[in-house]
C-alpha positions as CSV (number, residue, x, y, z in Angstrom):
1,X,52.2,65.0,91.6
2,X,56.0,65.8,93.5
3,X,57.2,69.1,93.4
4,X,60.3,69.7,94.4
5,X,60.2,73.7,95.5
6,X,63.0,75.3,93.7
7,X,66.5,75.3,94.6
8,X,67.8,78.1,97.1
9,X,69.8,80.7,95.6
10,X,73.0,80.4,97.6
11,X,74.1,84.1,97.8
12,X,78.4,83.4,98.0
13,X,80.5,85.6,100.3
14,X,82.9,88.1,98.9
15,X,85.6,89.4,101.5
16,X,87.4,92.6,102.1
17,X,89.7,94.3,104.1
18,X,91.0,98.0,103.7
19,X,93.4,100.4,106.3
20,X,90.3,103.6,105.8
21,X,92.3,107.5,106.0
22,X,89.2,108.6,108.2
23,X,88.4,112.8,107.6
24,X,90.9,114.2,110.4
25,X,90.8,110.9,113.0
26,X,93.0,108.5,113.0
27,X,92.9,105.4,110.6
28,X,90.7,102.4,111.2
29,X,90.3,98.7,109.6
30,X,87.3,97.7,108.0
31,X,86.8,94.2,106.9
32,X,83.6,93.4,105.2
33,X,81.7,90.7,104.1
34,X,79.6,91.0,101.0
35,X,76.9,89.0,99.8
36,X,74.0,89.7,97.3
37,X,71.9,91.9,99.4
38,X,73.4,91.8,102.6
39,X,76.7,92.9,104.7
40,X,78.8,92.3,107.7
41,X,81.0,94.8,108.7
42,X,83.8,94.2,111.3
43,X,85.9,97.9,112.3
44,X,88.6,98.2,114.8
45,X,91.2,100.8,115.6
46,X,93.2,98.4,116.9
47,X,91.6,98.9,120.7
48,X,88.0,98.9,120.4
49,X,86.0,97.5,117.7
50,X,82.4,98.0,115.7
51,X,80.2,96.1,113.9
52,X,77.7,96.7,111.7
53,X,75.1,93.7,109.9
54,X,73.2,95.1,107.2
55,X,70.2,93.1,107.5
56,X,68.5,92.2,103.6
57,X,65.9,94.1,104.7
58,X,67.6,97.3,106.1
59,X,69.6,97.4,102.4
60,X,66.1,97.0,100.6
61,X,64.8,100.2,102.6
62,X,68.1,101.5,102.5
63,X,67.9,101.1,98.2
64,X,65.1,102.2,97.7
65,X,65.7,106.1,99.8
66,X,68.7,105.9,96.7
67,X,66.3,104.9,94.1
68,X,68.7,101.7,93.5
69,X,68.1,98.0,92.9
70,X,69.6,96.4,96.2
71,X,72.6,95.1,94.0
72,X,73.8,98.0,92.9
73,X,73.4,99.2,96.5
74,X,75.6,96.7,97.5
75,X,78.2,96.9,94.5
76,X,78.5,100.4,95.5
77,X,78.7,100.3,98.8
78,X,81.3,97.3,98.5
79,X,83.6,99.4,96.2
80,X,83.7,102.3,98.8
81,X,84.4,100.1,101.7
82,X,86.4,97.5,99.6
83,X,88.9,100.3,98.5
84,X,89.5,103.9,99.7
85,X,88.0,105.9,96.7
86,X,90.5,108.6,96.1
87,X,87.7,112.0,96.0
88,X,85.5,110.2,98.8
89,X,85.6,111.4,102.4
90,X,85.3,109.0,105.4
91,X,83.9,109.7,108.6
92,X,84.0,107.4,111.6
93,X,82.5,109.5,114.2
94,X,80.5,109.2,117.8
95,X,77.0,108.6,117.3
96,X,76.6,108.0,121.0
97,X,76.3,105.5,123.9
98,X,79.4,103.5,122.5
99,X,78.5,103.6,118.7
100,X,79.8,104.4,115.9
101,X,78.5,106.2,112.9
102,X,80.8,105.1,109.6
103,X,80.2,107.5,106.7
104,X,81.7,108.3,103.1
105,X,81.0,110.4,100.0
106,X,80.4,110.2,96.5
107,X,79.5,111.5,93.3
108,X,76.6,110.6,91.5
109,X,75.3,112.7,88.6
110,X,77.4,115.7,89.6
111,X,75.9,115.8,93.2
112,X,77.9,114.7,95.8
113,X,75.8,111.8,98.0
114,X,76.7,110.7,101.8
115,X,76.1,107.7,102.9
116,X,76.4,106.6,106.4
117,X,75.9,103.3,108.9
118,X,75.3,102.7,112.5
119,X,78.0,100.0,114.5
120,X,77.5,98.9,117.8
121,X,80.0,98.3,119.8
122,X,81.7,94.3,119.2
123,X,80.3,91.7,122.0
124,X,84.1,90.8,122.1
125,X,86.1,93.7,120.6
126,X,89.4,91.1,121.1
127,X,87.5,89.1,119.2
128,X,86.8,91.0,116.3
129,X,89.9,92.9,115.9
130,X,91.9,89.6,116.5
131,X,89.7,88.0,112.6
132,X,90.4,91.5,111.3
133,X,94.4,91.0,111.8
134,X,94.1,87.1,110.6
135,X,92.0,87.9,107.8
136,X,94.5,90.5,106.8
137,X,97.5,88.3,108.0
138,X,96.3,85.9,105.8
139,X,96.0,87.9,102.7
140,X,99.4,89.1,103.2
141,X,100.6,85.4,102.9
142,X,98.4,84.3,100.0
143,X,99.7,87.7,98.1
144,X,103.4,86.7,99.2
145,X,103.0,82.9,97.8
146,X,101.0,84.4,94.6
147,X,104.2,86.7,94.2
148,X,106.8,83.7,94.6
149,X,104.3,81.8,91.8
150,X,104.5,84.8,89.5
151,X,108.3,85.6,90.1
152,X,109.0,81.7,89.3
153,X,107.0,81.6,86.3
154,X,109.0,84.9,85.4
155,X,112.0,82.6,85.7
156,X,110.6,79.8,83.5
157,X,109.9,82.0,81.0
158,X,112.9,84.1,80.4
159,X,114.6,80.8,80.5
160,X,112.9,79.6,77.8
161,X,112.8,83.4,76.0
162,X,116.4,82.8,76.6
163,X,116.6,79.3,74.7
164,X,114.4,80.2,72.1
165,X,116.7,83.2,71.4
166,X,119.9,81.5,71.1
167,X,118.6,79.3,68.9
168,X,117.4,81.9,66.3
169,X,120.5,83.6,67.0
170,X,122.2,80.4,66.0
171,X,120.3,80.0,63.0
172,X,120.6,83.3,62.0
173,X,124.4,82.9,62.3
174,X,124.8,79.8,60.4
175,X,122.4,81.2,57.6
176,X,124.4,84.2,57.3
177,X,127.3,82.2,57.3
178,X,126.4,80.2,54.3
179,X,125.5,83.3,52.5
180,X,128.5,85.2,52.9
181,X,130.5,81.7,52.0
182,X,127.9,81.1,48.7
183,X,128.6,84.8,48.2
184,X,132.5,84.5,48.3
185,X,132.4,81.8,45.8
186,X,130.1,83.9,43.7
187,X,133.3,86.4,43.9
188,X,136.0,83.4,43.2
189,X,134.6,83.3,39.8
């Protein structure tokens, strides 16, 4: 008897990119990419850059310290690194030897929890802060063509508000005309 061993779950990438207000250094980009128990994170201040590959195995261990399944791990970690979380404080300090250590707080329960990664310097910090300017380059055009989309269909449909209006109007008009005449020769009588 063929088996056929069960299709792979195919874990899709989710992107982000955020300009992070660091605690009292100056600010830094973050791009990361998220998948369903994994990240990549790519960090530059524009000179020098970071990473930092959360292996599926490192977010496990990582979960279970937190007492989390590994996708709320993730969802958690990708809405703090995905958007500054206004109450959270980020900390990319030195943790030594060229790394960086990227923390940020949060509120669970009424405690307030830190979480914090290890990057290693980029092989090629050019490299990496060169995707983290595309990536954001790139976002900033598709956001520009999704504005000229929505400002267009904005058009189109206040033209046809505009239609639709001047022919109730219209209406409206030649109704109350034929009332007031049907009323005047009401009055003739």
């Amino acid at each position: 008897m063929d088996t056929e061993p069960p299709p792979a779950t195919v874990s899709v990438a989710r992107h982000t990119c955020i300009k992070l207000e660091t605690d009292g250094a100056e600010p830094v980009f973050v791009k990361g990419t998220w998948f369903d128990s994994h990240f990549h994170l790519s960090i530059s201040d524009g000179l020098h850059s970071w990473v930092c590959n959360a292996s599926d195995e490192e977010v496990r261990e990582r979960a279970d310290q937190w007492d989390q399944p590994v996708t709320d791990y993730i969802q958690l970690a990708e809405k703090h690194l995905g958007f500054q979380q206004p109450g959270s404080v980020y900390r990319f300090s030195d943790a030594g030897g060229g790394h960086k250590r990227l923390s940020w707080t949060f509120e669970k329960g009424g405690t307030k929890l830190e979480w914090r990664w290890k990057c290693q310097p980029s092989p090629n910090s050019r490299k990496t802060t060169a995707e983290i300017m595309d990536f954001l380059m790139d976002a900033n055009i598709r956001l520009s063509e999704e504005v000229v989309r929505q400002t267009q269909s904005f058009s189109r449909l206040k033209d046809e508000a505009e239609k639709c209006w001047h022919k109730v109007r219209d209406s409206l008009m030649r109704r109350w005309n034929l009332n007031l005449q049907y009323m005047q020769s009401l009055l003739q009588f």
